[in-house]
N, C-alpha and C positions, 0 to 999 in steps of 0.2 A: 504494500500500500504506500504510495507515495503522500510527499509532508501534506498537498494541497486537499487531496484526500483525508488523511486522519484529520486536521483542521475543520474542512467542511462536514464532517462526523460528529467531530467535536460543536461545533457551532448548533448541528441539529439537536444534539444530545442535552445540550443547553436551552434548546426553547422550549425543549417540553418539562423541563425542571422548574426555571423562573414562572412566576406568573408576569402578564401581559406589562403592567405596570414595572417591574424593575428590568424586562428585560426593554423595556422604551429608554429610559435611564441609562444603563447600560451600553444602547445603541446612540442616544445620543451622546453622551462624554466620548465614546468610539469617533463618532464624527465630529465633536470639539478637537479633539485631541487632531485628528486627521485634516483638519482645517485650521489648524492654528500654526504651522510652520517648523514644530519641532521636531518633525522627521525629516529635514534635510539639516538640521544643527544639531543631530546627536555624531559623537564619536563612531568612527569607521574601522573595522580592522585595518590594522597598519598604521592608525593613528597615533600620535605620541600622546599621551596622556598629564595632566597638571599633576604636579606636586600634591601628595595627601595624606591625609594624618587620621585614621579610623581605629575605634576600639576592636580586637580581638573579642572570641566569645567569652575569656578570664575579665572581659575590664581590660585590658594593656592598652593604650596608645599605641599604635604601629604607623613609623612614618618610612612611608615608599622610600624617600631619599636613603635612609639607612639600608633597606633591602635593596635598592637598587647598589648601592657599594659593594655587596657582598656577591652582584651577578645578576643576569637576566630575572625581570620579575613577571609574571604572569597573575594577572587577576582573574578570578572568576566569581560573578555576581549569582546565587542563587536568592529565587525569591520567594522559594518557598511553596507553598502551597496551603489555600486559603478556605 
């Protein structure tokens, strides 16, 4: 099954869960979002990245600049699941 497929499975799978009303909601922040210009000003693979400073899941302060000293750093953002 390809992504566009599981996606459009998923989207179906979803309207019959929401009722009519959050899944309007939904669809519109979708089209705020898709009409307000922030998908062509988010970061790119291959992009260089700003300087940044995030807690760890202990609490730590983790600032990129010091892992970037110590060699290539790769982020990955998971969001979970809601």
């Amino acid at each position: 099954m390809s992504l566009a497929e599981k996606l459009t499975e998923m989207r179906e799978a979803a309207a019959k869960r929401f009722p009519a009303e959050v899944a309007k909601i939904m669809h519109d922040a979708t089209e705020d979002l898709a009409n307000s210009g922030q998908v062509e000003r988010v970061t790119k693979t291959g992009d260089a990245l700003p300087a940044f400073k995030l807690p760890n899941q202990n609490g730590d302060v983790i600032d990129s600049a010091d892992l970037l000293a110590r060699g290539p750093l790769m982020l990955t953002i998971y969001r979970g699941s809601w």
